[in-house]
N, C-alpha and C positions, 0 to 999 in steps of 0.2 A: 504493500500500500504506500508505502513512505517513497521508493523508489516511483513509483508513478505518479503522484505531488508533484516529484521532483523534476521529471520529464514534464509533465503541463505547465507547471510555470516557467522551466527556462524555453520552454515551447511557445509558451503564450507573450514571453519578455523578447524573446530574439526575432521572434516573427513582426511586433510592431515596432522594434527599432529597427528592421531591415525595412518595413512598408515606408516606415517614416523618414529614414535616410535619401527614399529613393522621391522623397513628397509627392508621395499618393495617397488617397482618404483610402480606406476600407471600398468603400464604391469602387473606385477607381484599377484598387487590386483585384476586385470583383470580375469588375472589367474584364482585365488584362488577364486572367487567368482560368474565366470561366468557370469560377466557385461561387456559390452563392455569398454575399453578402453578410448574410444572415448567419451562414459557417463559418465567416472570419471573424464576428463579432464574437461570436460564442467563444472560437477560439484564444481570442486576446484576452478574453474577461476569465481565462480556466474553468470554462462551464464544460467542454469538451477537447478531446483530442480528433484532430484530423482520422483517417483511415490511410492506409500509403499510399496509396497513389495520389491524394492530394500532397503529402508531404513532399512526395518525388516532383508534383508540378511545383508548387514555390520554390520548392529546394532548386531546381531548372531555371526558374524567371529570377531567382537573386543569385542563381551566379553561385551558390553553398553548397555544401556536402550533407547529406540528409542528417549526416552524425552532427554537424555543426547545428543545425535549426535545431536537433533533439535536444543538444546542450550536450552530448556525449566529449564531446570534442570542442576546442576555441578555437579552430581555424577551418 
């Protein structure tokens, strides 16, 4: 349980300072990515985790390692 805490929040923290690095709303990554809106909020606020294949597409559109966006990893 503590282990997956731990993965949603550095999931939920690295995902909107990479959206916000890149100055896009949540809409905008929406946009760009073809996720619902509605699944990035959730995900920024740690109400949920993605499924992989969403992970694999952000992890794609910013350029990351899916281990980085998990928090596994800092680079």
């Amino acid at each position: 349980m503590c282990h997956n805490f731990f993965i949603m929040s550095k999931f939920s923290e690295r995902l909107k300072e990479l959206r916000e690095e890149k100055g896009l709303s949540q809409r905008d990554l929406a946009k760009a990515t073809g996720i619902s809106q509605n699944a990035i909020t959730c995900w920024e606020t740690e109400k949920s985790l993605p499924i992989a294949n969403a992970i694999i597409t952000l992890a794609g559109f910013f350029d990351v390692t899916t281990d980085y966006l998990l928090g596994v990893t800092d680079n």
